[in-house]
C-alpha positions in Angstrom: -83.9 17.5 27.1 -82.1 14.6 26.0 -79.9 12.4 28.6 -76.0 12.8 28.4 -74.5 10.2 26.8 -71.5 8.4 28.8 -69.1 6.1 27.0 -68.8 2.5 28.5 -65.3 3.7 29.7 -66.0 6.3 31.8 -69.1 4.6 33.1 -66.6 1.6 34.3 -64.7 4.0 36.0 -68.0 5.6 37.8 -68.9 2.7 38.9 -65.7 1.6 40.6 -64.6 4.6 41.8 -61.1 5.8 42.2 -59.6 2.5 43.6 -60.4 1.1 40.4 -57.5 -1.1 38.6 -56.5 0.2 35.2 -56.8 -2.4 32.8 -53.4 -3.7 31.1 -54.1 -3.7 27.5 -56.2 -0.1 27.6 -53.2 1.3 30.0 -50.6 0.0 26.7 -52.9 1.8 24.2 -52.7 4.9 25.9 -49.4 5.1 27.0 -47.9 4.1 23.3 -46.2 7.2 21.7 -46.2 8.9 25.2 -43.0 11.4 26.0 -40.5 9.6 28.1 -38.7 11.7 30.7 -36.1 11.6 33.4 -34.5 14.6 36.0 -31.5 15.2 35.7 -31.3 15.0 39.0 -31.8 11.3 38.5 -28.7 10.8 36.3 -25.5 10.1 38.3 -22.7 11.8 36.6 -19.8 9.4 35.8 -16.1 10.0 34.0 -15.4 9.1 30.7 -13.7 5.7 30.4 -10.8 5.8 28.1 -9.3 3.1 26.5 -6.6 5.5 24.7 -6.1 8.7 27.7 -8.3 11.6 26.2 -7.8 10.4 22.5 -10.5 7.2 22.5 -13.0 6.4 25.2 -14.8 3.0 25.5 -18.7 3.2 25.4 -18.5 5.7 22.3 -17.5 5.6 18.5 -14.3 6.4 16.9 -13.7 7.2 13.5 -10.6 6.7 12.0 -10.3 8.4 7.8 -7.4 8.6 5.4 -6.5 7.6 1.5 -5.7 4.3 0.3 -2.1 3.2 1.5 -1.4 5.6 4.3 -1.5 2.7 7.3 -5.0 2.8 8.7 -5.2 -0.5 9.0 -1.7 -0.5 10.4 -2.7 1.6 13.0 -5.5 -0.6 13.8 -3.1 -3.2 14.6 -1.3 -1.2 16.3 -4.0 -0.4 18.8 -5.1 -3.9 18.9 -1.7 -5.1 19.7 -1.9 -2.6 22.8 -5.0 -3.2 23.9 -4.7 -6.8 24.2 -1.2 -6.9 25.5 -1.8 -4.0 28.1 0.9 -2.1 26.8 1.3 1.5 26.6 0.0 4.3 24.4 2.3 6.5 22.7 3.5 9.9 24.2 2.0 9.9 27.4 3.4 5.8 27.7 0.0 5.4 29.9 -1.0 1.6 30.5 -4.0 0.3 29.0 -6.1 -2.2 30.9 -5.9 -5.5 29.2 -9.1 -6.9 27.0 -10.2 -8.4 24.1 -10.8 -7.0 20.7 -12.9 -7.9 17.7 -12.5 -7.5 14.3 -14.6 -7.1 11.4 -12.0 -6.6 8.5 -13.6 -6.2 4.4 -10.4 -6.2 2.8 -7.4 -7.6 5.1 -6.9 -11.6 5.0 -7.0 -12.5 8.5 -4.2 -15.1 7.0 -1.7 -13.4 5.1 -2.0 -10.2 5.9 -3.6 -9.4 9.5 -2.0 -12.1 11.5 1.5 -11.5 10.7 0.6 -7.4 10.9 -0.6 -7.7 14.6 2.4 -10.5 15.5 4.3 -8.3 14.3 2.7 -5.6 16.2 3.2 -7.5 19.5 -0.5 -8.2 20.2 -1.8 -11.6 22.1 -3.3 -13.5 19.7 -5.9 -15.5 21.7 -7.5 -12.3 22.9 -8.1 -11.5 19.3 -11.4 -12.7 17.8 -12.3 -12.5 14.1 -16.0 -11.7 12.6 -16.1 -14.2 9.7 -20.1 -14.4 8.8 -23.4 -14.4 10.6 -25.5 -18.0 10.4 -28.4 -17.1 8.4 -30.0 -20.9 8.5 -29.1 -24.3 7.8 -29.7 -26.5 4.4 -32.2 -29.5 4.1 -29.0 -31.5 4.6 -28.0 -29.7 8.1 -25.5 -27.7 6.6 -24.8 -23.9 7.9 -26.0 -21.2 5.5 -24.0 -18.0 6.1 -23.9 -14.2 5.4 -21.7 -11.2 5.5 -22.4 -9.0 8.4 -24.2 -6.1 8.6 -24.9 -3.3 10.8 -28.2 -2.8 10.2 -29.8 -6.4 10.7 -27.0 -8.1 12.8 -26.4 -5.8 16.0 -28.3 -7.3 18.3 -26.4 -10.7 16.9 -23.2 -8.6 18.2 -24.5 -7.9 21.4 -25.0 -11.2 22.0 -21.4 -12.0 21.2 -19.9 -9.3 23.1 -22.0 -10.9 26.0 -20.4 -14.3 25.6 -16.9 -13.1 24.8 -17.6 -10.8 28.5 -14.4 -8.7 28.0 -13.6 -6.8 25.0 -12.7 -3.4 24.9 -12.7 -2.8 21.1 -14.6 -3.4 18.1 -13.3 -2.4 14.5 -14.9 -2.1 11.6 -12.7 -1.8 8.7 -14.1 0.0 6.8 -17.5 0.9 7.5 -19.0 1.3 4.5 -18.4 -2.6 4.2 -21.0 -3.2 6.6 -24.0 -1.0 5.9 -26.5 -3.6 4.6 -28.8 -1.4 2.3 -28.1 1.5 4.1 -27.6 4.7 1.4 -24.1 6.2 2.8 -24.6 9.2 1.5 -28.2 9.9 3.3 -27.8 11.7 6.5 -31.5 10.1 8.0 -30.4 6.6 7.2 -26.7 6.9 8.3 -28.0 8.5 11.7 -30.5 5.6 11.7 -27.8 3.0 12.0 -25.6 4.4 14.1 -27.5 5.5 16.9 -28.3 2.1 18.0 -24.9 1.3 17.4 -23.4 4.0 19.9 -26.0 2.7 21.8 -24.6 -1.0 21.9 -21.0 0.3 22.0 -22.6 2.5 25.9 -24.0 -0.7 26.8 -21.0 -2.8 26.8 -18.8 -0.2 27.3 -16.9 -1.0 24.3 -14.9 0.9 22.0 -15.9 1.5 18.2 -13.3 2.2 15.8 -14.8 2.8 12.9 -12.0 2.5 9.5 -13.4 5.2 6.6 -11.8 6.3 3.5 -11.7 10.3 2.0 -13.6 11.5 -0.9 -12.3 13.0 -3.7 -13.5 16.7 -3.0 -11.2 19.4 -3.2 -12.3 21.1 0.1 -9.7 21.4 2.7 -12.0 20.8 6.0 -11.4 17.3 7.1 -14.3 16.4 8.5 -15.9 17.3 4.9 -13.7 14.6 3.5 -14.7 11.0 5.6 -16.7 9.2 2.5 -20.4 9.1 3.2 -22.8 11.2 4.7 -21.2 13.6 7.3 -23.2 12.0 10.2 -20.7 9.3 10.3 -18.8 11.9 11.9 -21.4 13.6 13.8 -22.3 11.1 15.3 -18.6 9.9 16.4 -17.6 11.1 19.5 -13.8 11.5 18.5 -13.1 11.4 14.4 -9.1 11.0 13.5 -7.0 12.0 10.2 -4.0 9.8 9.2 -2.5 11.9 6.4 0.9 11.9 5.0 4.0 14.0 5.8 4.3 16.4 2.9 7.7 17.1 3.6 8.9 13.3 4.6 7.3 10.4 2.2 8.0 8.0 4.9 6.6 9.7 7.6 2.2 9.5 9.2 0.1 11.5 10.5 -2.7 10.7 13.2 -4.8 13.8 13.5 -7.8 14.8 15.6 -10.6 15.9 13.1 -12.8 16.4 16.3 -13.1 15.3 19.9 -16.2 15.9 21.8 -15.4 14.5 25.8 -11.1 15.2 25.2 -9.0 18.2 24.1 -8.1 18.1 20.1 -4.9 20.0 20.3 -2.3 17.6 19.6 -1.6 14.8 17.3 1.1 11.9 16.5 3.6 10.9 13.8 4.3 7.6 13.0 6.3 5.3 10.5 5.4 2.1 9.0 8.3 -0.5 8.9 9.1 -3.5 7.4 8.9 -6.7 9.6 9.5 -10.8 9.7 7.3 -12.9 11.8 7.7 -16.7 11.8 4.8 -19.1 10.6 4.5 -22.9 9.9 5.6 -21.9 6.3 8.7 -20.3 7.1 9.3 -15.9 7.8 6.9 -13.9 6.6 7.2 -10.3 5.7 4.4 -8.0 6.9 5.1 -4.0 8.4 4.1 -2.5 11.4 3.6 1.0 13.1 6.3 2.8 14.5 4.8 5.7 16.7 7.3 9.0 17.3 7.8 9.6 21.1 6.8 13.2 20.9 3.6 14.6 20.0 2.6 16.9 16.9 0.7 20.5 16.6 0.0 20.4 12.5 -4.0 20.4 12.8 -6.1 18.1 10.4 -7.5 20.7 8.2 -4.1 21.9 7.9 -3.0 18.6 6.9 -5.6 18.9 4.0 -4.6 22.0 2.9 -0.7 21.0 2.4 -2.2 18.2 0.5 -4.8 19.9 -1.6 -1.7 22.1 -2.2 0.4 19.2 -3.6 0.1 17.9 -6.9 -1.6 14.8 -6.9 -3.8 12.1 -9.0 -5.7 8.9 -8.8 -3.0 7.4 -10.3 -0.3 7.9 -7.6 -2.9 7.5 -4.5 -3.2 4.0 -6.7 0.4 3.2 -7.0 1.1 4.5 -2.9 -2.5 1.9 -2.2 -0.9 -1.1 -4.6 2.2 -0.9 -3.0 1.1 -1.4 0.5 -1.2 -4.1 -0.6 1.2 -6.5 -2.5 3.8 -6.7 0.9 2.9 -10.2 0.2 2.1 -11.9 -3.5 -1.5 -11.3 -4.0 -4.1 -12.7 -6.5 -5.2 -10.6 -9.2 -9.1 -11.5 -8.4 -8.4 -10.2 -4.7 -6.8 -7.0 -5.7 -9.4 -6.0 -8.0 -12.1 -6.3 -5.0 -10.0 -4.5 -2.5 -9.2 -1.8 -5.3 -13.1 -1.3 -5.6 -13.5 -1.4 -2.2 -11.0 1.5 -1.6 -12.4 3.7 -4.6 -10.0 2.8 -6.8 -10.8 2.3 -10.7 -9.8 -1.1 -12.9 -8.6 1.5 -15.4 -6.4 3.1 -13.0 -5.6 0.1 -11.1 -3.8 -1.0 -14.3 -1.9 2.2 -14.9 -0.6 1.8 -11.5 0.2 -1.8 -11.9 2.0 -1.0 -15.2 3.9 2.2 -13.6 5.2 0.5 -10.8 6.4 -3.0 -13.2 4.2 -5.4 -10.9 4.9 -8.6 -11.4 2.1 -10.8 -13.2 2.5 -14.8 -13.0 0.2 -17.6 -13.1 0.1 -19.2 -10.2 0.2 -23.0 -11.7 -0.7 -24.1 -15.3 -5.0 -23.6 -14.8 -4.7 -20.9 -11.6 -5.1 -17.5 -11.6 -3.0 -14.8 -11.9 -0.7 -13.8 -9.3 0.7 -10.1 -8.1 3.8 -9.0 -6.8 6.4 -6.3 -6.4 9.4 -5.9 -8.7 12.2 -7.6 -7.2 14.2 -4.3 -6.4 11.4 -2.4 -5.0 11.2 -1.9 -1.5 8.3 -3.9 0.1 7.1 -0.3 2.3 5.5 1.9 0.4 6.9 4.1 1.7 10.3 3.5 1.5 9.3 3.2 -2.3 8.4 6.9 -2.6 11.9 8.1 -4.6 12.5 12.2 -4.8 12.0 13.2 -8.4 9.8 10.5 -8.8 7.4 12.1 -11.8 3.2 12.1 -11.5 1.2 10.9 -14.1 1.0 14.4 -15.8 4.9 13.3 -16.4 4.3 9.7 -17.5 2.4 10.8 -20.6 -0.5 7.8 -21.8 0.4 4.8 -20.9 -0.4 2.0 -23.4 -2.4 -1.3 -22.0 -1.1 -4.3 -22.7 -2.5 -7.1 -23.9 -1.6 -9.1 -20.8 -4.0 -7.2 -18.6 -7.1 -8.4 -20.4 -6.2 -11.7 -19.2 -5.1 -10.9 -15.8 -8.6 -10.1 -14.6 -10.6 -12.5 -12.8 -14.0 -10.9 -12.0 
């Protein structure tokens, strides 16, 4: 009969008996891939932390959708200006706790156009703190190389800042889709890939992300169906909101709850975006800012949808309401064109828009570029633009190009 055979292993382990040490590197081996578990029991149960009462809670993500021009960004402002004044939330006038917030902003100049919006807005300037690049090395001659941001490589480069900042209470990201490295949008597994480490940052500095998304062109009525991208960027929010226009007031907002996991969903707001002055070292500048209603609203997002699937509509108008909330302030043609691509919006029907509305087209100086601007009787809202009778592009008939656009383009 031949002897049994016992592996060097288990022979070790005979030989020292039960006391024996485990050895380090065999105990890693085995234990790599092993289920982690924890009782519940374990877990001490905590509130949610709000930052805006039952509407957005800190240590969670927040997405925020609508079409070009309706005042997302506006209502970013507006939040920011709240947050870091400790001033209080619409409706319910609660008091925010005072902190710091961060922006990461695609397609708003922090110069012209998102300083003077959150001046405007009230907000303390010095708590606000602007992404501008990540360091990605330094030249043979000690210069800084940088790069543009991005969720999927530079999180942990975040963390680190949230650390050192010590007390911010919101992070935007406007919009999202600006920041998703090589990450496929419309790929549930990938999207779900970035994010979770994301809501996981957001938990572990207890930090609000507000997320900034734009609607796609589907002629469904279900909100949530409409936030660009893969719908995991609303699965895995924890509160997704609509801002959708007022189908029987042009001037008039909606902010809408799409969903809201840890807060009711019942109610919404209405706002208005108004004109404003703020003063700089160049003299007043004109900017707009949000204008929240004291009383809350019922009208539910896919409802919102509905009326506006209802509506006829076009690219071109959702062009000329986008253009017109862009060019508050003279802006270059080379900067228009990125932000139109950036919102969706086509050169072809960015230059319908542009010749619909009479936009202004100068050269800046004798060998600069081209230079945007709004008619001088048009209102500098886009709102207050809106004019009843005004006809849709069905109405308009083909509009001819002109020659002068060819030039105009600086890409």
């Amino acid at each position: 009969m031949k002897k049994p055979v016992v592996l060097p292993e288990a022979l070790a382990i005979l030989n020292q008996g039960d006391h024996a040490e485990k050895d380090p590197i065999q105990s890693s081996l085995t234990e790599k891939g092993a289920i982690v578990t924890r009782r519940i029991s374990d877990i001490e149960a905590k509130p949610v932390n709000w930052l805006w009462n039952r509407r957005i809670a800190r240590g969670k993500v927040t997405i925020v959708a609508g079409n070009p021009g309706l005042g997302k960004s506006q209502v970013t402002a507006s939040i920011a200006a709240i947050v870091t004044a400790g001033g209080r939330w619409p409706v319910d006038r609660s008091v925010c706790a005072p902190g710091d917030v961060v922006f990461l902003s695609a397609e708003d100049d922090p110069a012209d156009t998102l300083r003077p919006r959150l001046e405007a807005a009230g907000a303390k300037l010095g708590r606000i703190h602007i992404l501008e690049s990540v360091i990605s090395g330094y030249t043979g001659t000690g210069d800084r190389e940088t790069r543009s941001f991005s969720l999927e490589q530079d999180l942990s480069a975040l963390s680190t800042k949230l650390d050192e900042l010590g007390t911010v209470a919101v992070v935007f990201i406007d919009p999202m889709t600006a920041y998703l490295g090589r990450v496929d949008s419309h790929r549930n597994a990938e999207v779900r890939a970035l994010l979770a480490p994301l809501s996981e940052m957001a938990a572990r500095h207890d930090v609000a992300i507000i997320g900034v998304s734009h609607l796609n062109k589907s002629a469904g009525t279900e909100a949530m169906m409409r936030v660009t991208g893969s719908l995991a960027f609303v699965a895995a929010a924890r509160a997704a909101y609509l801002v959708a226009k007022d189908p029987d007031d042009p001037a008039r907002r909606f902010f809408l709850p799409m969903k809201n996991n840890i807060g009711p969903d019942s109610t919404g707001l209405a706002f208005r975006i108004e004109g404003a002055t703020v003063e700089s070292s160049a003299g007043p500048l004109e900017t707009s800012l949000v204008v929240w209603e004291s009383e809350p609203v019922t009208l539910t997002a896919d409802e919102a949808m509905q009326t506006s699937a209802a509506e006829p509509s076009s690219a071109l108008s959702e062009a000329e309401e986008w253009l017109q909330d862009v060019l508050i302030n003279p802006t270059s043609a080379s900067e228009i064109y990125k932000r139109a691509t950036n919102a969706g919006i086509s050169k072809k029907t960015l230059r319908r828009a542009s010749e619909s509305l009479k936009i202004r087209k100068d050269k800046s100086c004798f060998q600069g570029g081209w230079v945007w601007s709004l008619p001088a009787k048009m209102p500098k809202e886009s709102q207050d633009a809106q004019q009843k009778g005004m006809g849709t592009f069905d109405d308009l008939g083909h509009l001819r190009q002109s020659g002068e656009e060819e030039t105009v383009v600086e890409l």
